[in-house]
C-alpha positions as CSV (number, residue, x, y, z in Angstrom):
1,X,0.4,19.7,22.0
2,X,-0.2,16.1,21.5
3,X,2.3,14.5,18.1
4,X,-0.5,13.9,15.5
5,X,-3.7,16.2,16.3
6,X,-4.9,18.8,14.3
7,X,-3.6,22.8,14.8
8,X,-6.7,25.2,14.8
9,X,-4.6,26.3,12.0
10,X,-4.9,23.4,9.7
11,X,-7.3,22.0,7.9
12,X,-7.9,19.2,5.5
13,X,-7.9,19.7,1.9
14,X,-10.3,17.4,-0.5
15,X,-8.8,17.2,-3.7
16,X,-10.8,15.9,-6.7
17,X,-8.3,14.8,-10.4
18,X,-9.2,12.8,-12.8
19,X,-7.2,11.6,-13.9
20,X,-5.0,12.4,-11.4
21,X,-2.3,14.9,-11.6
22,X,1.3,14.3,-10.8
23,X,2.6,15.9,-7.3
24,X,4.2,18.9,-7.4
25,X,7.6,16.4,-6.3
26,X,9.7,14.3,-8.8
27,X,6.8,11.7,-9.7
28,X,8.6,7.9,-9.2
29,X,5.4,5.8,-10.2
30,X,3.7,6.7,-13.3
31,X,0.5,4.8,-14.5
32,X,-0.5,6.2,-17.7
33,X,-4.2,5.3,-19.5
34,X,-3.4,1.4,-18.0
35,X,-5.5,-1.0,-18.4
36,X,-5.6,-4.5,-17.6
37,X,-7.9,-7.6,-19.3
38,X,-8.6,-10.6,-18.1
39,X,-9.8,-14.1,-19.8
40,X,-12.8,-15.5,-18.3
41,X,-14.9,-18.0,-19.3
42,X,-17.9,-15.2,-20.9
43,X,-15.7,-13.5,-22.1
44,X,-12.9,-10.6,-21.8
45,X,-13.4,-8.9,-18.0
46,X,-11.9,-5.2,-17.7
47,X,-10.4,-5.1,-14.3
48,X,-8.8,-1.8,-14.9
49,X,-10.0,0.6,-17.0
50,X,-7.7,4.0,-18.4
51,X,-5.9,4.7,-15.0
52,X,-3.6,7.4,-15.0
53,X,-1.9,8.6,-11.8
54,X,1.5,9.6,-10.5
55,X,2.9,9.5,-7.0
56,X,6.3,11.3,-6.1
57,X,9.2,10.2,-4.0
58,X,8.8,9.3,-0.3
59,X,4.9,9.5,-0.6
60,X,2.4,7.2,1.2
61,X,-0.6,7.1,-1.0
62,X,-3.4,4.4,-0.3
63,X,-6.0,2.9,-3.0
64,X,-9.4,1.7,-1.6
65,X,-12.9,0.9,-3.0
66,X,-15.5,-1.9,-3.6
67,X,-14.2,-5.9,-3.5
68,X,-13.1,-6.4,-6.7
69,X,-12.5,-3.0,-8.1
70,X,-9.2,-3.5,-9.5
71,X,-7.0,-2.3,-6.1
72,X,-4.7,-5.8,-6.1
73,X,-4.4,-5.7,-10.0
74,X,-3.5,-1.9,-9.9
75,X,-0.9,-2.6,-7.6
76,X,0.4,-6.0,-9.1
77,X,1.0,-4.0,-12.3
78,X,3.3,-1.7,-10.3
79,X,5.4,-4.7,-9.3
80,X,5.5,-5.7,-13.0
81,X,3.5,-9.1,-12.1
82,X,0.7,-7.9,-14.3
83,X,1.2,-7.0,-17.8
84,X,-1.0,-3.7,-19.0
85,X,-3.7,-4.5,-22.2
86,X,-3.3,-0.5,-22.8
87,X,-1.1,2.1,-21.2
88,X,1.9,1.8,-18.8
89,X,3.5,1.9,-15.7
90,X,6.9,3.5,-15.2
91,X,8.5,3.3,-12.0
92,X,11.4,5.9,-12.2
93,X,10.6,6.6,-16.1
94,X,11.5,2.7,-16.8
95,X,8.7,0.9,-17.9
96,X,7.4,-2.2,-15.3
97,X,7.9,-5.5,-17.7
98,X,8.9,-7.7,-14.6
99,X,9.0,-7.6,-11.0
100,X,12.7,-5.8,-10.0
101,X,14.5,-6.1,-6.7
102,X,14.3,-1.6,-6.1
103,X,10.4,-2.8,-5.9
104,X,9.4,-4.4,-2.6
105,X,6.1,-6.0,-2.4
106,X,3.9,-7.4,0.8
107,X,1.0,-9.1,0.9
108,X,-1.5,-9.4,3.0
109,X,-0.4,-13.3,4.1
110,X,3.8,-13.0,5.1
111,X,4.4,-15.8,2.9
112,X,7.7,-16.2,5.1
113,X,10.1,-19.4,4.4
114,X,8.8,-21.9,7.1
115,X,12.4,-23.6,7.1
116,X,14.6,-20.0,7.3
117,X,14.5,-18.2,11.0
118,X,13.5,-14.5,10.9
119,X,17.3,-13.5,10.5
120,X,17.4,-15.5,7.6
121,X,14.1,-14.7,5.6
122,X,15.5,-11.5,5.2
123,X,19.0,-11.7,4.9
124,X,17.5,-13.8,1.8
125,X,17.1,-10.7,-0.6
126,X,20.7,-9.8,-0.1
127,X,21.9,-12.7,-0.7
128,X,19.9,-13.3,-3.7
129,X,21.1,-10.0,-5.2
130,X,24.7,-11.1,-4.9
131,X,25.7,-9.9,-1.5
132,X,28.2,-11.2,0.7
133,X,27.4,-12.9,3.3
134,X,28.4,-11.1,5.9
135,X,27.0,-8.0,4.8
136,X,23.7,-9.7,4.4
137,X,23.0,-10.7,8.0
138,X,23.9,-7.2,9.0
139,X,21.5,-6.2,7.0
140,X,19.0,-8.0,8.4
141,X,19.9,-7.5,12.0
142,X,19.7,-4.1,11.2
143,X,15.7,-4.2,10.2
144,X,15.5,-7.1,12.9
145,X,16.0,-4.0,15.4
146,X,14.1,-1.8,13.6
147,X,11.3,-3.6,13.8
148,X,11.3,-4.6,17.2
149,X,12.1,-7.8,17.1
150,X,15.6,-8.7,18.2
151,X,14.8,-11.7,20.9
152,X,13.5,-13.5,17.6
153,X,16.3,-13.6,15.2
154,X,16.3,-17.0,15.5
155,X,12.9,-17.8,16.0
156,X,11.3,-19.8,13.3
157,X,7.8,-18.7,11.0
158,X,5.5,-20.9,13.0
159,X,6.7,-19.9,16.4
160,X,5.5,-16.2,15.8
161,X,2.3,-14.2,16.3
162,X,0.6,-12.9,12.8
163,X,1.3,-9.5,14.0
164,X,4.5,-10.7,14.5
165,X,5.1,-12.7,11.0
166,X,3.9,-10.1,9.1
167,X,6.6,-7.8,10.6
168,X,9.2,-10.4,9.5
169,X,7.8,-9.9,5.9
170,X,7.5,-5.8,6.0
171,X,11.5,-6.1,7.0
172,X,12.4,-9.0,4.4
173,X,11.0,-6.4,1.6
174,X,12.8,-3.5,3.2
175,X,16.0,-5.2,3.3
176,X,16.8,-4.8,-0.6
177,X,16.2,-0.9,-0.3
178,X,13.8,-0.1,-2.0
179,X,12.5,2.7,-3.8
180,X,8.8,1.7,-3.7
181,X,6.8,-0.5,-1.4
182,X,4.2,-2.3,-2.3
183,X,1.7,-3.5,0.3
184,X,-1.5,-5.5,-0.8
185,X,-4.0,-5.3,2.2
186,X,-1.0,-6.6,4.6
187,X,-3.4,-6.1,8.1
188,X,-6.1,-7.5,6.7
189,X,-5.8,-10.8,8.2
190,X,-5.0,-9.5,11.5
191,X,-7.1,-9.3,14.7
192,X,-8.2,-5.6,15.3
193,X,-5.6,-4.9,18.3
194,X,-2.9,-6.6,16.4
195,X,-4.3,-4.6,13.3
196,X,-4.0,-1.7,15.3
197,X,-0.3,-2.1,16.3
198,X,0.7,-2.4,13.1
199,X,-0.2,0.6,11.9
200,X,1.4,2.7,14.7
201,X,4.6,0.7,13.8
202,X,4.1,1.5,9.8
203,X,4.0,5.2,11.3
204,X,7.0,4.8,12.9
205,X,8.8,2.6,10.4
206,X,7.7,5.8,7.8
207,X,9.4,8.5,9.2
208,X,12.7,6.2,9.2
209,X,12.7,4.8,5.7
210,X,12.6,7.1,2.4
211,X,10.4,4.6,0.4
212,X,7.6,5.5,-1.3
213,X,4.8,3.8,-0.6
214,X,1.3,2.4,-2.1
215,X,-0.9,0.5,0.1
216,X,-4.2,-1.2,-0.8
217,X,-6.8,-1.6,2.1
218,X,-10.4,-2.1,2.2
219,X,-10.2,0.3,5.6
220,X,-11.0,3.9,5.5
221,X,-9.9,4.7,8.5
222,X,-6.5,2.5,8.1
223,X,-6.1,4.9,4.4
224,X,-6.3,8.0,6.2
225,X,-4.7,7.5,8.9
226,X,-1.3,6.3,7.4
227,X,-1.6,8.2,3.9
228,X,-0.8,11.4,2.1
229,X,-3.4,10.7,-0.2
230,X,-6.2,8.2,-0.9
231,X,-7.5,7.5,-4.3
232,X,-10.9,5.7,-3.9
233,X,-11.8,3.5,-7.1
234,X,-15.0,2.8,-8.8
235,X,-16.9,-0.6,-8.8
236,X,-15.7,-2.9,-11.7
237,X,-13.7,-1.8,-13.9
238,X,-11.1,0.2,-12.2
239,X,-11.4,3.5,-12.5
240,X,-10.4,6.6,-10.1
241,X,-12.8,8.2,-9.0
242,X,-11.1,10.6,-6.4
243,X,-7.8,11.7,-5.5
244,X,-8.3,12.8,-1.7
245,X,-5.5,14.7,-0.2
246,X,-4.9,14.0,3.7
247,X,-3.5,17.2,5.1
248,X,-3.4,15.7,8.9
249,X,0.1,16.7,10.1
250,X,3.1,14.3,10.8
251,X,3.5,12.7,13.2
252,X,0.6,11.0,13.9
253,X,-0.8,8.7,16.3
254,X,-4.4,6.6,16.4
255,X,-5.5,9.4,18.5
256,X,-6.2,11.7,15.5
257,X,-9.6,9.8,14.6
258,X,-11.2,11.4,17.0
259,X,-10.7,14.8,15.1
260,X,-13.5,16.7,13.8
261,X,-10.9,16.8,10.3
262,X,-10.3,13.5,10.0
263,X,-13.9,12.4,11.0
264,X,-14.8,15.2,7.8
265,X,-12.7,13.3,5.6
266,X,-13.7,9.8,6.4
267,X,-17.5,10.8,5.8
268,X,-16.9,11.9,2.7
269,X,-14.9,8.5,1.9
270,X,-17.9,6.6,2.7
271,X,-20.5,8.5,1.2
272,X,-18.5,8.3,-2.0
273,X,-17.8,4.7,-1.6
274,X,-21.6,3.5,-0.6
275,X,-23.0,5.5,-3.7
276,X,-21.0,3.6,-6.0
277,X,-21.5,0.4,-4.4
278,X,-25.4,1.7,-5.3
279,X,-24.4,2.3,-8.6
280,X,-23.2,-0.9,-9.4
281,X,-25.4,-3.0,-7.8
282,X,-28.0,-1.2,-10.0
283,X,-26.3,-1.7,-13.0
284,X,-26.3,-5.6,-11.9
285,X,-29.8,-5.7,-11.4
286,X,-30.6,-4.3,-14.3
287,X,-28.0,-6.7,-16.2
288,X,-30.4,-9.4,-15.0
């Protein structure tokens, strides 16, 4: 049988929490009743409103929803670069007061050093944590042929392909070993071939690394594709709305959105997603 279709056998499971309840695994992320505030010019915005979820060791777990919903300040929390109004995240039962090098974080732009060749942008972690040398640039060749890229270890930023940059920036944020992964929309900016490429490669990459992993993407498809779960948030503020479970088996491939489970599972994304984005545009017009 084809790696990554469905078995008559299986089946997807929907799943609805809220607030979410941990995994039946050791939980490493904890978000408890968080919520963030922001200062803006009429006034005190809620961006994230009484969250609580939990995601265990070596899952891939994807947040989507409405522009604006709170995804990239749900996720910046977890890196400790946004501090909670209420609540808390944990991260291995120690609360997130700053960002710490067992958390890696990517963004959706590589934000590689333009003057450092792809060898060293990511030995730079290493070497920032204290390690020798050496041991650094071994390091880095390691993820260098990981990620495909070997003929470029020398290559510099601007000589590289998006696809091929953004690569460079998934490896620099592996090389510290981290626990958790952080990944803020990181296709996004991507052609849809390139797009495409780099999610069979985050495929592959998963079933080599034991990080856990959150990713924020405006894509359904994208979310279930790669994830274990997918936790769909309201319109502004933040909240979650779902916690959808994505039983697909592992391996997989880009062939699986063809199947009658995933297609399932992606129409009931959408339909959730469009009748909040209903919702709140209601709620706006009657604001005005």
């Amino acid at each position: 049988m084809t790696p990554g279709l469905l078995r008559p056998d299986q089946s997807l499971r929907l799943v609805e929490t809220y607030p979410p309840s941990a995994p039946a695994r050791q939980a490493i992320i904890q978000v408890e009743d968080l919520s963030i505030v922001f200062d803006a010019p009429s006034g005190q915005v809620v961006a994230v409103d009484r969250v609580s979820l939990a995601v265990a060791q070596g899952e891939f777990v994807s947040v989507v929803g409405p522009s604006g919903c709170g995804k990239s300040t749900l996720l910046n929390a977890m890196a400790g670069l946004e501090q909670p109004f209420e609540g808390q995240v944990l991260i291995a039962g120690e609360a997130m007061r700053a960002p710490r090098p067992e958390i890696g974080m990517v963004f959706q732009q590589p934000h590689l050093f333009p003057w450092k060749s792809v060898r060293r942008n990511i030995a730079h972690g290493p070497r920032a944590l204290g390690k020798p040398k050496a041991e650094a640039l071994r390091i880095a060749d390691d993820l260098i042929e990981m990620i495909g890229l070997t003929r470029f270890a020398s290559a510099y930023p601007h000589t590289l392909s998006g696809g091929m940059q953004q690569r460079v920036a998934i490896a620099r944020a592996l090389a510290n070993q981290p626990r958790v992964l952080l990944m803020d929309e990181p296709f996004g900016a991507l052609d849809a071939q390139t797009r495409a490429v780099m999610q069979d490669n985050l495929l592959e990459l998963r079933e080599r690394i034991n990080a856990t992993i959150v990713f924020v993407t405006h894509d359904i498809d994208e979310a279930i594709l790669l994830s274990d779960r997918v936790l769909i948030m309201s319109a502004g503020p933040g909240r979650i709305l779902k916690d959808l479970e994505v039983s697909l088996p592992r391996p997989r491939s880009s062939a699986i959105v063809a199947e009658a489970a995933y297609l399932a599972l992606k129409r009931d994304c959408l339909d959730l997603i469009r009748s909040e984005g209903r919702r709140a545009f209601e709620q706006m017009e009657i604001k005005t």
